[in-house]
VOLUMZA-497005 format. One record per residue (C-alpha): x, y, z; residue number from 0. Coordinates in Angstrom, 3 decimals, padded with zeros to 6 digits, always signed. Layout:
N
X;Y;Z;NUM
...
END
This chain:
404
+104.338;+096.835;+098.789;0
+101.979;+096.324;+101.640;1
+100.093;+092.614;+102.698;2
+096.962;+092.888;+103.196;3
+094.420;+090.405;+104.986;4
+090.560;+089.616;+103.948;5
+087.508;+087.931;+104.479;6
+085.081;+087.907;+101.092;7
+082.289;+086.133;+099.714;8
+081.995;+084.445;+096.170;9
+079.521;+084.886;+094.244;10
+077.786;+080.961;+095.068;11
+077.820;+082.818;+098.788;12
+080.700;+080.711;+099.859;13
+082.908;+083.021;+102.094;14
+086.930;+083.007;+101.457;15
+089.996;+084.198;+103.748;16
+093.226;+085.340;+102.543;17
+096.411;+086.942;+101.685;18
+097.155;+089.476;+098.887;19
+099.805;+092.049;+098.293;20
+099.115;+095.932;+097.014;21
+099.966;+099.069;+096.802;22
+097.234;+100.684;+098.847;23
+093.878;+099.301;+100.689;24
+091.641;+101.388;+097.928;25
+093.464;+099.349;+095.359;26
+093.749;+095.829;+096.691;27
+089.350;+096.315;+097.128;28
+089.034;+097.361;+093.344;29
+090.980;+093.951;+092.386;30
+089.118;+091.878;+094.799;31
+085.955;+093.590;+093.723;32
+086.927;+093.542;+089.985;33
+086.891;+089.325;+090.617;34
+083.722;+089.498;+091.330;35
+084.299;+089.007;+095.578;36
+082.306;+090.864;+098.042;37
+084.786;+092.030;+100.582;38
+084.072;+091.799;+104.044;39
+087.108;+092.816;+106.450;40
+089.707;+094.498;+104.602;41
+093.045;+094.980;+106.639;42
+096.760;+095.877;+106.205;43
+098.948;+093.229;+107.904;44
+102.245;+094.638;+109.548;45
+104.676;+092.678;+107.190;46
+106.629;+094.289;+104.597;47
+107.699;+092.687;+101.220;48
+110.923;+092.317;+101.749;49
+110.335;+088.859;+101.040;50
+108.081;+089.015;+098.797;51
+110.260;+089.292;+095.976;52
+110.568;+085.884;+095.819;53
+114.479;+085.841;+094.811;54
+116.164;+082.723;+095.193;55
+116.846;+082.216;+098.295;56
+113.907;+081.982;+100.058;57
+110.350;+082.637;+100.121;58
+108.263;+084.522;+102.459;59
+109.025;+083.803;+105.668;60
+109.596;+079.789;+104.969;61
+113.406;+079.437;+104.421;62
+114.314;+077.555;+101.225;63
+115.288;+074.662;+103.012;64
+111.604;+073.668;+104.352;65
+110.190;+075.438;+100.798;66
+111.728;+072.458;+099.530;67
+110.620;+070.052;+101.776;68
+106.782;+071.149;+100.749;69
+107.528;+070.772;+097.808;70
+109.228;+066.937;+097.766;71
+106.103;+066.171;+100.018;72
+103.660;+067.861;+097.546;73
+105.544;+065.511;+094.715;74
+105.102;+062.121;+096.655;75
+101.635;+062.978;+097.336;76
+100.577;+063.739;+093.472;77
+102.217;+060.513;+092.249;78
+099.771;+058.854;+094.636;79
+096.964;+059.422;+092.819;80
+095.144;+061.056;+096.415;81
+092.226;+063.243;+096.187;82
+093.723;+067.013;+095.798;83
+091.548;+068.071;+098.773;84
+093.494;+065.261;+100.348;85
+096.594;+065.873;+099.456;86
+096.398;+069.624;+101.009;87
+094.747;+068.260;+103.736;88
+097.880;+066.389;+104.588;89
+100.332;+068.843;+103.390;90
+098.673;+071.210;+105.980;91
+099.009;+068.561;+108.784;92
+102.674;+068.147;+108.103;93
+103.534;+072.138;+108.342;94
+105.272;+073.041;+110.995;95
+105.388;+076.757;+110.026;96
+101.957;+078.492;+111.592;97
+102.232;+081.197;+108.980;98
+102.704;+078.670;+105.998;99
+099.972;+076.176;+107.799;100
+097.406;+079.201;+107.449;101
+098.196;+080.004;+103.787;102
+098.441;+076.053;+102.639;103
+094.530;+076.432;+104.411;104
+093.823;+079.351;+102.300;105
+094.385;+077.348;+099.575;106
+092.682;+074.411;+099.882;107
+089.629;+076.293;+100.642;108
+089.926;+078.222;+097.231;109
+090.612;+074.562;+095.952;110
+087.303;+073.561;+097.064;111
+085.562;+076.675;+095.564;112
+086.262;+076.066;+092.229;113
+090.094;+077.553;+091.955;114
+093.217;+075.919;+089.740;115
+096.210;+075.283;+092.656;116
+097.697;+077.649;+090.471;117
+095.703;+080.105;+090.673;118
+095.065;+079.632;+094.649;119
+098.545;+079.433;+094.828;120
+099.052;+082.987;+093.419;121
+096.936;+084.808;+096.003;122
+099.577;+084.319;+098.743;123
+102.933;+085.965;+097.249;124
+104.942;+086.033;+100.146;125
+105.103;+082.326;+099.896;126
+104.698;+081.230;+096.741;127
+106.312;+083.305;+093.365;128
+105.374;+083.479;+090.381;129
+108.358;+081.153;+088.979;130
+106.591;+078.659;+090.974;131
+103.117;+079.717;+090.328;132
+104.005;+079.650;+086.012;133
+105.376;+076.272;+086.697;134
+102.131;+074.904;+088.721;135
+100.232;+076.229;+086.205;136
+102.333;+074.935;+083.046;137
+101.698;+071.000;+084.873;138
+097.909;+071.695;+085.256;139
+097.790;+073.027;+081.497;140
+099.807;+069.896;+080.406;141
+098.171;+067.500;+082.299;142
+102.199;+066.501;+083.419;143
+102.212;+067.804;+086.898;144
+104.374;+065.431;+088.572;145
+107.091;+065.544;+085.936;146
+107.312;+069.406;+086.418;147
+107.218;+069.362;+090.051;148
+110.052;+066.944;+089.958;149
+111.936;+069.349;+087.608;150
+110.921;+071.915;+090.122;151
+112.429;+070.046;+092.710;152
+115.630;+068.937;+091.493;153
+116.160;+072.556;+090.151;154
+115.678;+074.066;+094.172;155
+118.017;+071.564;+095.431;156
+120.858;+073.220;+092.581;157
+119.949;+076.217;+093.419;158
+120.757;+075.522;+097.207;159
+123.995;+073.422;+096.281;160
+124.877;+076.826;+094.746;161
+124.179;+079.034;+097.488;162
+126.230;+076.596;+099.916;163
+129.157;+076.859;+097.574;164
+129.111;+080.258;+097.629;165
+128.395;+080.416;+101.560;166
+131.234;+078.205;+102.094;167
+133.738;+080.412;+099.897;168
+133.296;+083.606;+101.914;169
+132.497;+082.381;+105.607;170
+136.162;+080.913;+106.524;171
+137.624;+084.266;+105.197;172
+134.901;+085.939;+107.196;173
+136.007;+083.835;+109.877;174
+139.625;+084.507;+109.854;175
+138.968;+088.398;+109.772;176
+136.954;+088.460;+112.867;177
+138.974;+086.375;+114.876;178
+141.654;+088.552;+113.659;179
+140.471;+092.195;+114.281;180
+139.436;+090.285;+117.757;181
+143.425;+089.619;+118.506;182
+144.454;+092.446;+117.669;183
+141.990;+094.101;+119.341;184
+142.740;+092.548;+122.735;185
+146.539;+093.368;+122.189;186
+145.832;+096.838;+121.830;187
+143.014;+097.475;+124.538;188
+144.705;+094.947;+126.953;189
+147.864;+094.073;+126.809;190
+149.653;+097.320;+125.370;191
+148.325;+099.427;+128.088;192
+148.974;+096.332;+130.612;193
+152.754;+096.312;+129.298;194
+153.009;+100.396;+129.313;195
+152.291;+099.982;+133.369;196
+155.196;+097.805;+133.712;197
+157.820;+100.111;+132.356;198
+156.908;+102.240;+134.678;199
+159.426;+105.367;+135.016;200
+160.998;+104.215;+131.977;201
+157.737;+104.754;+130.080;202
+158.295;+108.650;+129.607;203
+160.894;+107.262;+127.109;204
+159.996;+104.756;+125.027;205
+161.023;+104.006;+121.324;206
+159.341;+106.027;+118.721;207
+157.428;+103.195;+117.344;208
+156.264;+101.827;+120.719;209
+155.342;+105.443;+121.859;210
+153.275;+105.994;+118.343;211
+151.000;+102.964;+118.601;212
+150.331;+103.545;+122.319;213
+148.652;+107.447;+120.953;214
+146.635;+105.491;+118.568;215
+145.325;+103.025;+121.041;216
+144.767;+106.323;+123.259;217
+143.182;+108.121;+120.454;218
+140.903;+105.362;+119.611;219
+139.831;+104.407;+123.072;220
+139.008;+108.623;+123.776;221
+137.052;+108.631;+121.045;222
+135.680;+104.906;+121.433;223
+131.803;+105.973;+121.120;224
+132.105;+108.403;+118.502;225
+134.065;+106.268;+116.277;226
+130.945;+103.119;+117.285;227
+128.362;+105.864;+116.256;228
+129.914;+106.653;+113.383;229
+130.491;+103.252;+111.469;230
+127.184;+102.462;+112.898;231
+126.008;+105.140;+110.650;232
+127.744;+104.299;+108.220;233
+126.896;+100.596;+108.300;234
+122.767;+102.276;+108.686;235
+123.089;+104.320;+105.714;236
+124.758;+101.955;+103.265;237
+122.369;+099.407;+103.895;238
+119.267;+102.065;+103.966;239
+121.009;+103.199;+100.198;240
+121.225;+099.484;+099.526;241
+117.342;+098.682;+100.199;242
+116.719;+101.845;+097.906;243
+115.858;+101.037;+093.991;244
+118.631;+103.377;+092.864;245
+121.605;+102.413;+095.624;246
+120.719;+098.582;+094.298;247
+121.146;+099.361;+091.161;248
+124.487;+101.421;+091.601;249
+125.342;+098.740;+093.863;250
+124.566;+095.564;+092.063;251
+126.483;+097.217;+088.829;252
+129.530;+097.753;+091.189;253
+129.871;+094.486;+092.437;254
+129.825;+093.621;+088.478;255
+133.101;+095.520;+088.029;256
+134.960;+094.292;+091.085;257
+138.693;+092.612;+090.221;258
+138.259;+089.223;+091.222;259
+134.530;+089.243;+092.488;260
+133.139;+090.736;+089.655;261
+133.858;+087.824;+087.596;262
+132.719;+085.103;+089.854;263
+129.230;+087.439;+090.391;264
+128.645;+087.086;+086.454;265
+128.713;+083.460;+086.692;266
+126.459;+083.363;+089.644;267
+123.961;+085.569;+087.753;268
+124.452;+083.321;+084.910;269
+123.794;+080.326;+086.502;270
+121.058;+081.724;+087.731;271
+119.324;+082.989;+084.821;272
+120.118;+079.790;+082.702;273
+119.364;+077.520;+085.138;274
+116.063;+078.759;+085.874;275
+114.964;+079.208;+082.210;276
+115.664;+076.042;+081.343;277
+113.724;+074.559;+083.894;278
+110.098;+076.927;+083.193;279
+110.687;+076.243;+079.141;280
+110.888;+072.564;+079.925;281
+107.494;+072.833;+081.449;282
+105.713;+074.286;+078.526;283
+105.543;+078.105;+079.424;284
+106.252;+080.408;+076.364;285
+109.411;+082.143;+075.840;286
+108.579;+085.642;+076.961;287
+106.502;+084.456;+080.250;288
+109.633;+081.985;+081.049;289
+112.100;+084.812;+080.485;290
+110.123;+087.494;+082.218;291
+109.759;+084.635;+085.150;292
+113.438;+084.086;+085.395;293
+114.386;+087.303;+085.859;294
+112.691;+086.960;+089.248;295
+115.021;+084.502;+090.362;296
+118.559;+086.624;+089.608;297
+119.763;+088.364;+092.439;298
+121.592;+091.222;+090.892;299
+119.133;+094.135;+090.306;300
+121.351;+095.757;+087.283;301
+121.493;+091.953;+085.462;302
+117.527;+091.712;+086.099;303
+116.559;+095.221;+084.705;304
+119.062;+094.546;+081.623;305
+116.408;+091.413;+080.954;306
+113.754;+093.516;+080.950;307
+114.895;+094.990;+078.195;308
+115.206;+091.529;+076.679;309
+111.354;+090.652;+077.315;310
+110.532;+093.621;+075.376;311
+112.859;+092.863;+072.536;312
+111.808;+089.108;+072.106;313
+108.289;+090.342;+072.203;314
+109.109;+092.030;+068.735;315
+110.489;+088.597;+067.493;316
+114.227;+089.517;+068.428;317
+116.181;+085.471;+068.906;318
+116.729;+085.294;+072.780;319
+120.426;+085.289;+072.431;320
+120.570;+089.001;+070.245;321
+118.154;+090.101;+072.855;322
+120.739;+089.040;+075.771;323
+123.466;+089.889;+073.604;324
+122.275;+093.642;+074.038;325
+122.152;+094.542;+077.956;326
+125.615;+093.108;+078.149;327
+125.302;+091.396;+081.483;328
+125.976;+087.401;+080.321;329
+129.301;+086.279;+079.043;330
+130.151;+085.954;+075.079;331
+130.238;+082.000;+075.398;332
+126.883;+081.812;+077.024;333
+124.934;+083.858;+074.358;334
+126.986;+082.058;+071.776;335
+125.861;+078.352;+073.011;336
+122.374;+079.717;+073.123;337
+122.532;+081.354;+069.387;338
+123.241;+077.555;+069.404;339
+120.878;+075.853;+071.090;340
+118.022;+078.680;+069.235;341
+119.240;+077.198;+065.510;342
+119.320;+073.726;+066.380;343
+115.819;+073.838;+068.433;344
+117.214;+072.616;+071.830;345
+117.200;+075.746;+073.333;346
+116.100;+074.118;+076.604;347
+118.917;+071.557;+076.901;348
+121.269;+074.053;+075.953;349
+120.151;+076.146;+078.645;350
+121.091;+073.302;+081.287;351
+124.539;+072.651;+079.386;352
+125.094;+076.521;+079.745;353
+123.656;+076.117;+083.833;354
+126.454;+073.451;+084.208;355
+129.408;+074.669;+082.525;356
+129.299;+077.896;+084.517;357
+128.232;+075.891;+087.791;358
+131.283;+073.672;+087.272;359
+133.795;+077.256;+086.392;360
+131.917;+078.827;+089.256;361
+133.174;+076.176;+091.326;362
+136.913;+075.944;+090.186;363
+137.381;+079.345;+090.285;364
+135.550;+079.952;+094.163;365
+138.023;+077.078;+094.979;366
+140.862;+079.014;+093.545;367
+139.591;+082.201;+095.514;368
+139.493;+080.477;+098.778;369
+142.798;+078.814;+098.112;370
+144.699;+082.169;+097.833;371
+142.583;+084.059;+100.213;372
+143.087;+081.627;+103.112;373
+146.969;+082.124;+103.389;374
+146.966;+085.764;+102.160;375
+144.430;+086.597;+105.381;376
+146.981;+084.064;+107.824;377
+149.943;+085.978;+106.355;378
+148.487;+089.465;+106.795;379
+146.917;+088.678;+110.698;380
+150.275;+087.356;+110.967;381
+152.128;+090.305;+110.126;382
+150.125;+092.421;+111.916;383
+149.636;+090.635;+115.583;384
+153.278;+090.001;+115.199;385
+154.495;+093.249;+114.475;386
+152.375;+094.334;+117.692;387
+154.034;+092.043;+119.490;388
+157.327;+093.193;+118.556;389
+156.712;+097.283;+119.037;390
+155.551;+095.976;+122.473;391
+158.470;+094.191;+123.582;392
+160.903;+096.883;+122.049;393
+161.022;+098.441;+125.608;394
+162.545;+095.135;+126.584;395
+165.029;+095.135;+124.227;396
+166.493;+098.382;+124.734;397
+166.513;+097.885;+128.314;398
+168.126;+094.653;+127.856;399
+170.603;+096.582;+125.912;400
+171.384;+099.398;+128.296;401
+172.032;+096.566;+130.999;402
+174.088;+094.963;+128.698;403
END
């Protein structure tokens, strides 16, 4: 889905610039014109919508980190009691973002046409999704906008104390593998060939193992640019499957099934999910708009279009656990402490206990997973820059023998 930029006039003959998303220019004019806009200038921006999905991790192009800052800033300035034209007015003077500066302008000029921040808000997608649009809105509707903002808030900084947990599991193992494919690497295109010179004569006959990982450092190195082409093509084609709605899908329902990650990955998602819900149904929004918003804040594309189905079936007065029950993607406990929290009407509390009893499990066990990969990736980079090492020096020791 394209961006496109325009310049209309409202009706009162006020004119309006702006942001929207849409399929196709004829499209995105038939939905400006169906609001009753006169449009103006009419132009496709050259940004994608990557982004624009608003998952969790960031929005638009404002990372998550200064998305949060807005929004603590945004918070202290509604408790105030400041003029809204005020408080965007200073909200744009703090950006530092020129993209996110422009669209916070955008809005404060639809502010002072007549507009809900809600509904300003939702004209400009790539920053602002509709989780956080539904929970503007649900504040305005209540008259409790502060309170939900502050749930809002403390529900972004989870979500990023999550993501850094997650981050932190998988970069030291990252770590360790690139420094050791870089070792080994240097042994192999260095040093080998560097120790092969000073045999010398004795070269023509060295031990079987020696002489069999010197032809696969020849091999590689004679076929060096075909091999880089190749995984480059690889590593291009996965990720262009990836990007593609059906390689997702495939994709996401993989990582579901992996030994040891597929577990963890549930969690995540469930955490997710749960987390999320609880905090739009704690702001008023009805069950179906709060689940069909959530679903915009999992990451895994085969959990997200099992809760589609889920919508639907709560629509027809299915219980939100049955209707998770059926796509299969949550764990047993989790729909049973929601069956729970449905019969004793705390659904929304339950929905945070559920958030931090797999936040806390998610934890233990991405501890446990770092404490066994750690050592398992030393003893493996061990074994195998050792045992280089040795097949190296094996010339040595049968020379050392012959002498001897």
């Amino acid at each position: 889905m394209a961006v496109f930029s325009y310049r209309v006039a409202r009706p009162d003959g006020s004119t309006l610039n702006g942001q929207v998303e849409g399929d196709d220019e004829s499209r995105v004019r038939a939905k400006l014109e169906s609001q009753g806009l006169l449009v103006f200038k009419l132009h496709r921006r050259g940004m994608g919508s990557a982004a624009a999905s608003g998952k969790s991790w960031s929005w638009g192009t404002l990372p998550l980190g200064e998305f949060l800052i807005f929004n603590q800033e945004l918070l202290a300035l509604v408790k105030s009691g400041l003029p809204v034209l005020r408080v965007w007015e200073l909200l744009i003077e703090r950006s530092a973002h020129a993209g996110f500066q422009q669209v916070l302008r955008n809005v404060r000029e639809d502010i002072r046409g007549g507009s809900s921040a809600s509904d300003a808000l939702a004209r400009h997608p790539l920053y602002f999704p509709d989780l956080y649009v539904a929970t503007v809105k649900a504040g305005e509707q209540s008259g409790n906008l502060p309170d939900v903002l502050q749930r809002y808030v403390a529900y972004l900084k989870l979500m990023m104390g999550l993501r850094q947990k997650v981050m932190k599991a998988l970069s030291y193992p990252a770590f360790l593998i690139l420094i050791g494919v870089g070792v080994i690497g240097f042994l192999l295109t260095y040093v080998m060939p560097t120790f092969v010179s000073v045999y010398g004569e004795s070269a023509k006959a060295l031990p079987w193992a020696t002489q069999a990982l010197l032809d696969v450092v020849n091999h590689a190195e004679s076929r060096l640019v075909p091999l880089g082409l190749l995984l480059t093509g690889l590593v291009v084609g996965v990720r262009a499957y990836y990007v593609s709605p059906t390689g997702r899908l495939v994709i996401d329902r993989l990582l579901l099934k992996l030994p040891l990650f597929g577990p963890i990955a549930v969690k995540h998602n469930t955490v997710q999910l749960t987390r999320t819900l609880g905090t739009i149904l704690a702001g008023g929004i009805p069950l179906v708009d709060a689940l069909q918003n959530a679903r915009g804040a999992v990451s895994n594309r085969w959990v997200s279009q099992g809760l589609a189905g889920a919508v639907n079936e709560i629509r027809k007065g299915v219980t939100l656990a049955s209707a998770l029950d059926r796509p299969r993607v949550l764990p047993k406990l989790a729909i049973e402490m929601l069956s729970v929290g449905e019969e004793t009407g705390s659904l929304d509390a339950m929905l945070r206990d559920v958030a931090e009893f797999y936040e806390a499990d998610l934890d233990t066990r991405l501890t446990q997973l770092t404490t066994w990969i750690e050592p398992a990736l030393l003893l493996v980079m061990g074994v195998l820059v050792g045992g280089i090492v040795i097949v190296m020096y094996l010339p040595v020791f049968q020379m050392a023998g012959s002498v001897g």
